[in-house]
C-alpha positions in Angstrom: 71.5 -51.1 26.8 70.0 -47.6 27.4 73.5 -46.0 27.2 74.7 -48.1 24.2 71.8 -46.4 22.2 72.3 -42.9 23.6 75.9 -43.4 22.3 75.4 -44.4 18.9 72.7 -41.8 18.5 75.7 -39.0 19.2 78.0 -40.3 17.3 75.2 -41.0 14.0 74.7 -37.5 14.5 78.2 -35.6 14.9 79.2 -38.1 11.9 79.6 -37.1 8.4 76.4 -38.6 7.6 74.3 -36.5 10.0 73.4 -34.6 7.0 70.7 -37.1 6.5 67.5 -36.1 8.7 65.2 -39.0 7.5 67.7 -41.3 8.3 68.5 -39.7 12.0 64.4 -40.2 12.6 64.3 -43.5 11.5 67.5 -44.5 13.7 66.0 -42.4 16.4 62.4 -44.7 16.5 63.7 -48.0 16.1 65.4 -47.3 19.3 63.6 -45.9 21.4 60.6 -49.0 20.5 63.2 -51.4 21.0 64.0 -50.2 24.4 60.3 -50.5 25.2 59.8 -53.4 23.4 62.8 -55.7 25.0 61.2 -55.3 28.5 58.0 -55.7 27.3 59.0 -58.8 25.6 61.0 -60.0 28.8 58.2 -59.8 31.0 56.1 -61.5 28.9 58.5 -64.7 28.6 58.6 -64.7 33.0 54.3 -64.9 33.3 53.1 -67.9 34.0 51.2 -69.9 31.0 47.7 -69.9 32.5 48.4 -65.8 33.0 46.8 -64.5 29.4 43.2 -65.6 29.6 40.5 -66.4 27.4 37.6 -67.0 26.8 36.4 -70.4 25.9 35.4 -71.4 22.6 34.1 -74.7 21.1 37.8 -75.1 19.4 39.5 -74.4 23.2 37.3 -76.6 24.9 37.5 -79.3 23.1 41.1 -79.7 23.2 41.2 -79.9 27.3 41.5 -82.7 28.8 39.9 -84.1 32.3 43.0 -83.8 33.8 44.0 -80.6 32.2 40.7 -79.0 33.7 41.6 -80.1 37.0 45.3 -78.3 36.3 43.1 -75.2 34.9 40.9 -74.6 38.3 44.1 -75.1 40.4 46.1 -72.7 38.7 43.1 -70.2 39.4 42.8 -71.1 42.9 46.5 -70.3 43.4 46.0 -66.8 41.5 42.8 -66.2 43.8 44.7 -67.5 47.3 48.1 -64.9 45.7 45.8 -62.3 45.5 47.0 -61.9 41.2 43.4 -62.7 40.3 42.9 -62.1 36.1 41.8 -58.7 35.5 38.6 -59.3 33.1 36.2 -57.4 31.2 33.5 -59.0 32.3 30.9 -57.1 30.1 33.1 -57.8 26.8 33.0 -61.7 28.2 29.5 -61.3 28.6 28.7 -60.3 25.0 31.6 -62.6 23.8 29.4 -65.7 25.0 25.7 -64.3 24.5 25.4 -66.7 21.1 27.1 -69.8 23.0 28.7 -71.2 26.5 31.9 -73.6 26.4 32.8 -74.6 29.8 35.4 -76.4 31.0 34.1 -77.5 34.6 30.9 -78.1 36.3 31.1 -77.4 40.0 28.8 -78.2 42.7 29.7 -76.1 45.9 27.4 -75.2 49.3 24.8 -72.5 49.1 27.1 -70.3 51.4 28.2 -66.7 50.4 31.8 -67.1 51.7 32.0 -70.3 48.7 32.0 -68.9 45.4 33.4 -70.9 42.5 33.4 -68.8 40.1 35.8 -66.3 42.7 37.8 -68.5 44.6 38.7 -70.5 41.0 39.0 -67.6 39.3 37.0 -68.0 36.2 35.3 -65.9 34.5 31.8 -65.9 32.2 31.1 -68.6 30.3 34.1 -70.9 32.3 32.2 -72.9 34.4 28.8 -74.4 35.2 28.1 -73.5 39.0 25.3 -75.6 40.6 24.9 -74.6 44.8 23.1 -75.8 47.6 23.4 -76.2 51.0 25.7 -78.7 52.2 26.5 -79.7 48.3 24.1 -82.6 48.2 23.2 -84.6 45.0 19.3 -85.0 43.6 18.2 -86.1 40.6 17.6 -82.4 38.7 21.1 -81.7 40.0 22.1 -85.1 38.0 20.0 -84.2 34.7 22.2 -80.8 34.8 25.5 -82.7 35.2 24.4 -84.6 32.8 23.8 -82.2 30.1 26.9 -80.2 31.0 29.0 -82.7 29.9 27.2 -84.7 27.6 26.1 -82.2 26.0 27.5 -78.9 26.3 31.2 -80.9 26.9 32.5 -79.9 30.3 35.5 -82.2 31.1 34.9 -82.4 35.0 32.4 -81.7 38.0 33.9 -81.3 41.3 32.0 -81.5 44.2 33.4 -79.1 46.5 32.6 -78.7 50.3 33.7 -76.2 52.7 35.3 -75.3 56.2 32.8 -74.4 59.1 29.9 -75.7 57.0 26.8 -74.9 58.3 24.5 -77.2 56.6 27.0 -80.5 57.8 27.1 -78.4 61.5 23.4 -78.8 61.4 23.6 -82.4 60.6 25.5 -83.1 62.9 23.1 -81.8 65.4 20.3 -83.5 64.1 18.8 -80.1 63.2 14.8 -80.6 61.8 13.7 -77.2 60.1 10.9 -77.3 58.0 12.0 -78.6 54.3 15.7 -78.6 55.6 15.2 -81.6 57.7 15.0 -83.3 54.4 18.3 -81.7 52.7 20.2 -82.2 56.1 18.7 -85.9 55.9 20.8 -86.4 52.8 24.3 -85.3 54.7 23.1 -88.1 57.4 25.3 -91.1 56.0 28.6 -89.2 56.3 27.9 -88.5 59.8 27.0 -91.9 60.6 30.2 -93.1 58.6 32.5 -90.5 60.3 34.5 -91.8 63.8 35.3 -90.3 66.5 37.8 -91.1 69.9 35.7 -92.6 72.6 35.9 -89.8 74.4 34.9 -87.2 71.7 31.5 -85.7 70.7 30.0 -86.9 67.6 28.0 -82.9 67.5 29.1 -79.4 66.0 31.2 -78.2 69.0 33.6 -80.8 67.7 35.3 -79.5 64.7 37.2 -81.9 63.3 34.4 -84.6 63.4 32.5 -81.1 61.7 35.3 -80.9 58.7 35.6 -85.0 58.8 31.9 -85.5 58.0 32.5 -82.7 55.2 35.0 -84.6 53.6 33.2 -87.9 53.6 30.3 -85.6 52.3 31.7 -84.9 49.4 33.5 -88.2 48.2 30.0 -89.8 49.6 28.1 -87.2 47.0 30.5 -87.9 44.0 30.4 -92.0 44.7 26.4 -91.3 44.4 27.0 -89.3 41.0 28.6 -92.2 39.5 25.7 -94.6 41.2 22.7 -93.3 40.2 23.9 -91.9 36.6 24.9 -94.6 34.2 25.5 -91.2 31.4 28.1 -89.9 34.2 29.7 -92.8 34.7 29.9 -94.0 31.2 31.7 -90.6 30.4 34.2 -91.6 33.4 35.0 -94.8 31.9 36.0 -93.4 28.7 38.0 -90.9 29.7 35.8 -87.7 29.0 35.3 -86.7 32.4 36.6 -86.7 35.8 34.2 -86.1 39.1 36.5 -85.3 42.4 35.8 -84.5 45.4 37.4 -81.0 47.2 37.4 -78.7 50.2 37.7 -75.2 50.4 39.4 -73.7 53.4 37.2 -70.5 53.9 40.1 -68.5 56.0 43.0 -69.4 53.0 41.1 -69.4 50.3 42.9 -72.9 48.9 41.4 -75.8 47.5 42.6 -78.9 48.1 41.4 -81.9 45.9 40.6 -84.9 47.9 
């Protein structure tokens, strides 16, 4: 293409019509801005839909789906496991959402640093509502939030997300009592009771699949106790506004798998 241009350029200007400067400038920048502008335009057409982020607004949020938001927090777990993470302007996002907050998800993870929603789903401000603690455990003010992130601010899922090499389900395990976390660790209980093991294995920490077992029955145990204690919750669910999953993060990939 590069030499087709460079071709007709010489023989525009070695014609009899050369004459005309104005003309020779104006050939001269439509062709060197559609050789930028072809590859532009190219590359552009090869990234991938979710690549050109925004930020949400009442217009964009409303038009997601349950099952689109699910689609929109896997597609930035794969960009945060590729290591192609969004490149934002966090202060510009910041300011953008000041006067209001639209998001998508709500997501209830554990307290520990290494499992960070926001990073490992690679949202940015104003995306998500993020609730953490330890061993990602329901109560009732962490129901009155879900509840008012979708109800009312409109968020189309909450996914209760536990981890690999959790600490908090190690300790249950254990039968850890710690001052006020004997009580937290208490709620992680019926997922170790539920969890089996081979007659020969150890129903404690050093065994790590019963560890990452109990985790999992955690967090579908936690999302079956959403939709039991909040009839607002599960009346969404019923109608089709919102979706509540349960999900495990592997802390040495990075990936998310929904359960």
């Amino acid at each position: 293409m590069r030499v087709g241009f460079q071709r007709n350029a010489l023989q525009f200007i070695h014609s009899g019509h050369a004459g005309d400067l104005n003309m020779t400038h104006r050939f001269f920048s439509t062709s060197i801005a559609l050789l930028f502008l072809v590859p532009t335009l190219v590359f552009a057409a090869e990234l991938p839909t979710d690549r050109s982020y925004i930020t949400f607004d009442a217009a964009k949020q409303d038009a997601m789906t349950p099952a689109s938001a699910i689609e929109k927090l896997k597609a930035g777990n794969r960009r945060f496991v590729e290591g192609d993470a969004h490149n934002r302007d966090l202060r510009a996002q910041a300011e953008s959402t000041a006067s209001g907050q639209y998001p998508f998800a709500v997501v209830l993870s554990c307290l520990d640093s290494r499992s960070a929603p926001e990073i490992i789903f690679d949202q940015g401000v104003g995306d998500l509502f993020v609730a953490r603690v330890a061993g990602n455990v329901i109560n009732d003010d962490m129901l009155g939030s879900f509840e008012f992130a979708t109800k009312v601010a409109g968020s189309k899922v909450i996914v209760i997300m536990g981890h690999s090499a959790c600490g908090a389900v190690m300790g249950a395990c254990d039968g850890v009592e710690m001052g006020h976390l004997t009580g937290l660790l208490d709620k992680i209980m019926p997922a170790v009771d539920a969890t089996p093991v081979a007659a020969d294995a150890a129903r404690n920490a050093t065994n790590r699949k019963f560890v990452e077992a109990v985790t999992e029955a955690n967090a579908k145990m936690q999302v079956a106790d959403v939709l039991r204690r909040s009839p607002i919750l599960k009346a969404l669910v019923d109608q089709g506004d919102l979706l509540v999953v349960p999900a495990m993060h592997d802390l040495s990939t990075g990936e998310v798998t929904f359960l």
